[in-house]
C-alpha positions in Angstrom: -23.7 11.3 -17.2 -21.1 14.3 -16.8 -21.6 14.2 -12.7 -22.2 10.8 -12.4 -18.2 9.7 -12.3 -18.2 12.9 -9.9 -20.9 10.8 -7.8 -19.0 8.1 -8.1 -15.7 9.3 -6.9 -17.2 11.1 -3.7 -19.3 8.3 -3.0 -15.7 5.9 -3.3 -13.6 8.4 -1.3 -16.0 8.6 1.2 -16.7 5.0 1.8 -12.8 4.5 2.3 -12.6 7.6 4.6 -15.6 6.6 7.4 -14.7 3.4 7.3 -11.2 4.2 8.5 -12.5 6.4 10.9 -15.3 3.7 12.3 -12.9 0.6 12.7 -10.1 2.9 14.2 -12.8 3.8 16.3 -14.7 0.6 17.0 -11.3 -1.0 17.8 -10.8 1.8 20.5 -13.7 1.2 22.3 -13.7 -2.9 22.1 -9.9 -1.7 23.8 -11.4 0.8 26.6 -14.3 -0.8 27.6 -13.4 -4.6 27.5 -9.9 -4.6 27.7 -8.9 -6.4 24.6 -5.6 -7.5 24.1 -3.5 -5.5 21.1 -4.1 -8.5 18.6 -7.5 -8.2 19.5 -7.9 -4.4 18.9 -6.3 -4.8 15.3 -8.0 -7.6 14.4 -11.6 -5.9 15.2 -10.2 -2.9 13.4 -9.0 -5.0 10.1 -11.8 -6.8 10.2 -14.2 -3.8 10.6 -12.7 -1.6 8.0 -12.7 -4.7 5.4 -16.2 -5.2 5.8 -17.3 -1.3 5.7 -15.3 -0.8 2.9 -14.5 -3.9 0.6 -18.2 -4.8 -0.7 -19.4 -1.3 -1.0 -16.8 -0.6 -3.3 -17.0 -3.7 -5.6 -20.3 -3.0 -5.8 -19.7 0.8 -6.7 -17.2 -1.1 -9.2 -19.9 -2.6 -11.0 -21.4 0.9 -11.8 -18.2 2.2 -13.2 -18.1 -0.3 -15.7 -21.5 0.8 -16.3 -20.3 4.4 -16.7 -17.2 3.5 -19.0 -19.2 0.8 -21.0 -16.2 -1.6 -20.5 -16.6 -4.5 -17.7 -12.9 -6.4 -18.3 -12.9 -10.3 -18.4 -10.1 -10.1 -15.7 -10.9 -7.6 -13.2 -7.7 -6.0 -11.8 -8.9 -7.4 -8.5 -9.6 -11.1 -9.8 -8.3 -13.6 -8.2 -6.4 -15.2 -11.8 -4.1 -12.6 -11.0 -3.1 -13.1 -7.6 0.1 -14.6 -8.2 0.8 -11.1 -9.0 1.0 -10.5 -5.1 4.5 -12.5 -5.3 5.4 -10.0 -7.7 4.9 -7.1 -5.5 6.5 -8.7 -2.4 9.6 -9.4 -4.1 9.7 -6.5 -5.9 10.1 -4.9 -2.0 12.2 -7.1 -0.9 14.7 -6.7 -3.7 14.8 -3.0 -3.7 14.8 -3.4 0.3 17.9 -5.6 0.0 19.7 -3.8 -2.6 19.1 -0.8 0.3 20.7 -2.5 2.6 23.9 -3.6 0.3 24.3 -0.4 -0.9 23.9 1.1 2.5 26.6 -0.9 4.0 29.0 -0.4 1.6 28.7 3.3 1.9 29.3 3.3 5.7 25.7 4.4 6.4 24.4 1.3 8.4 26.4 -1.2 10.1 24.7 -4.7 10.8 25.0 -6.2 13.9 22.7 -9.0 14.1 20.7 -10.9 11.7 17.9 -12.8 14.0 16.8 -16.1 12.6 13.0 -16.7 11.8 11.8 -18.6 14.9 12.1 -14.9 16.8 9.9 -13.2 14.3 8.3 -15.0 11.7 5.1 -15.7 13.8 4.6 -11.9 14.5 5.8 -10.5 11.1 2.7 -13.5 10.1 0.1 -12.2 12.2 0.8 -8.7 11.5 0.5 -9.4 8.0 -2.5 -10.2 8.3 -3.8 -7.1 10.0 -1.8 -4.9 7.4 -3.9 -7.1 4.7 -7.4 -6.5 6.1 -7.2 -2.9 7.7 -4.1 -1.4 5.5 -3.5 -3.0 1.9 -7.0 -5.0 0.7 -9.4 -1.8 1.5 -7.0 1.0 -0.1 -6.0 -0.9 -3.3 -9.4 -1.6 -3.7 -10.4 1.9 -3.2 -7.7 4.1 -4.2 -5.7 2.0 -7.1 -8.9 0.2 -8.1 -12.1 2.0 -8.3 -11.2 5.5 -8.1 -8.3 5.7 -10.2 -10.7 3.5 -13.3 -13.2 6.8 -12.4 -10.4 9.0 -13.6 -9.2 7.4 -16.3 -12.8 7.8 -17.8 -12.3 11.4 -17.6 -8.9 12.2 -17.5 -5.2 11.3 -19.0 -3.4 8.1 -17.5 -1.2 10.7 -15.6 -3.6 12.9 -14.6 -5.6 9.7 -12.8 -2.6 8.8 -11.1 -1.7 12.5 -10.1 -5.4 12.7 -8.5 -6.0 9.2 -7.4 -2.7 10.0 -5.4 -4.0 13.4 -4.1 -7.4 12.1 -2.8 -5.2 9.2 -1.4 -3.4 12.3 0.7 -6.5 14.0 1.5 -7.6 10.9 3.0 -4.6 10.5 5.2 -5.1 14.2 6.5 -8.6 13.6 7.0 -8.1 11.0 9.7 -5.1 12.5 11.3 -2.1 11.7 8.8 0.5 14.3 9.7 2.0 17.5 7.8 5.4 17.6 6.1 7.6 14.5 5.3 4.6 11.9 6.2 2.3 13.9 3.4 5.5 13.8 1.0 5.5 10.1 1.8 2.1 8.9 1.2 2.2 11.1 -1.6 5.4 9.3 -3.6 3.9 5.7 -2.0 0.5 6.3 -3.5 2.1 7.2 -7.0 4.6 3.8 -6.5 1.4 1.8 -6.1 -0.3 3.1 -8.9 2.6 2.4 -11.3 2.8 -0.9 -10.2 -0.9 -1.4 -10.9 -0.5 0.0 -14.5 2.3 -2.5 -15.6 1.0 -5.6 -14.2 -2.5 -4.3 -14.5 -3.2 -6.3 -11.3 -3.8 -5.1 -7.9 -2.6 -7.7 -6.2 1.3 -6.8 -7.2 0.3 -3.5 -5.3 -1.1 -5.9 -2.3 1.7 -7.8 -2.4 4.0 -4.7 -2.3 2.1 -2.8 0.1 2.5 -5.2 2.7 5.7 -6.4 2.0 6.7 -2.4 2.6 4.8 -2.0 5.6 6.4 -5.0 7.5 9.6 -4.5 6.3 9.5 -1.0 8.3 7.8 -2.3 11.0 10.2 -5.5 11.5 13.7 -4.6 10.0 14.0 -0.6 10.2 11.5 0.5 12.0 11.2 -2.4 14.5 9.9 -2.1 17.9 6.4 -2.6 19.8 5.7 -6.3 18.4 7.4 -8.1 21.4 10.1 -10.0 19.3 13.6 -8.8 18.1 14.0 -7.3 14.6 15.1 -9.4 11.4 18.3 -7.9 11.5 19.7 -5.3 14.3 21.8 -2.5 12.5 22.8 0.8 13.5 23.3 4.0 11.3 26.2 6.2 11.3 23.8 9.6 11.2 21.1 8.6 12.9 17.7 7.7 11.0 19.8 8.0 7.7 19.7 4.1 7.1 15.7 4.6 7.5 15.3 6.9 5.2 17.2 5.7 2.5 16.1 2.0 2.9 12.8 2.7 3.7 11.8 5.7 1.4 14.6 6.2 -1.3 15.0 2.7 -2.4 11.8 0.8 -2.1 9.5 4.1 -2.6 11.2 6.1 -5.2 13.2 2.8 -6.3 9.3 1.2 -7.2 8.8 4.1 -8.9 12.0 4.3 -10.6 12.0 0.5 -12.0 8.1 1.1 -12.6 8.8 3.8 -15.0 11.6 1.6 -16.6 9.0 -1.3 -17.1 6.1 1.0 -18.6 8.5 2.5 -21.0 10.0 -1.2 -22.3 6.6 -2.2 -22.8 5.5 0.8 -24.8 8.9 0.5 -27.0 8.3 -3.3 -27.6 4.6 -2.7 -28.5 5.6 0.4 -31.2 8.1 -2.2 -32.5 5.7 -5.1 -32.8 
């Protein structure tokens, strides 16, 4: 019994792991040797990584409820709690606009343009969609679903988000993820997500949230490569300051921030009840 949750978390890790490594790689050669077009190639690779990864791990789920003896009426990924997902995007895009206000009021970014939707909408869309299959489904499942309940059987709550978050890292590293500031990163996103899981005990807020995070980097700070013009076109008076703060301060550390704020609420209101 004492190794099988160690089984369990290798077996989890490692599922995640090779199956980012095979789509990246199947969607590579679909790209060299048949000349796929880009939504192609991240299609194959969503599509691929979804299906190497999502039904191996809910069925590893079923033997960690076997292993903790608990199997919840309301999974955290069930699909009762999917209005959660709303949740999570405008949890990101509140923090994300907040940002911005705060930002412009301090002189750090200066908006020039705000583009209506009919320039972007359809690509922020598609690309949603590829975040949701190759990006945010397979690692919530993984990382703030199975392999954090593994740890929670053995461990403190914030000892299972410390390692859930660290095995998250090694996972980056393992298929490329730079050093420095991008480890930092994952690092604080991977502990956001996890505290956003534990309040609404629903990993579709951390969906939700994920995506919402990755396209507002990709289509308002971040924005270039998808063919259309940003949301809004803004420039910063030191350059990548506006990107930083936006991007990692206010919706990373901000998540965490208002996550912490929430836990602690609920654990004052249920002493008082």
């Amino acid at each position: 019994m004492k190794r099988k949750w160690i089984l369990l978390l290798l077996t989890g890790w490692v599922t995640f792991t090779v199956g980012f490594f095979l789509s990246v790689l199947s969607a590579t050669i679909a790209e060299q040797q048949f000349g796929v077009s880009e939504n192609v190639r991240k299609l194959i690779q969503g599509l691929v990584m979804s299906g190497l990864v999502v039904p191996p791990i809910l069925y590893l789920y079923q033997h960690v409820y076997r292993l903790t003896g608990i199997k919840p009426k309301k999974p955290v990924y069930s699909w009762k709690s999917a209005y959660h997902f709303i949740t999570g995007v405008l949890l990101a895009i509140v923090l994300a606009s907040l940002g911005f206000m705060i930002a412009t009021a301090q002189g750090w970014v200066i908006i020039e343009q705000w583009h209506t939707p009919d320039h972007w909408f359809t690509a922020l869309l598609i690309n949603s969609i590829f975040a949701f299959l190759f990006e945010a489904l397979p690692e919530e499942l993984a990382f703030r679903g199975m392999l954090y309940d593994v740890l929670r059987h053995r461990f403190s709550t914030w000892l299972a988000v410390l390692f859930q978050t660290l095995l998250f890292v090694l996972s980056a590293i393992a298929n490329g993820g730079g050093p420095g500031m991008y480890i930092i990163q994952i690092l604080c996103f991977g502990i956001c997500l996890q505290l956003l899981r534990l309040w609404t005990g629903s990993l579709w807020a951390t969906i939700g949230f994920h995506i919402a995070y990755l396209e507002i980097i990709r289509f308002v700070i971040s924005a270039h490569g998808y063919g259309v013009p940003p949301i809004v076109t803004y420039h910063d008076s030191v350059l990548g300051l506006g990107g930083v703060f936006i991007g990692h301060c206010m919706i990373v550390i901000g998540g965490i921030i208002v996550s912490l704020f929430i836990l602690r609420a609920k654990r004052f209101i249920r002493k008082r009840a």
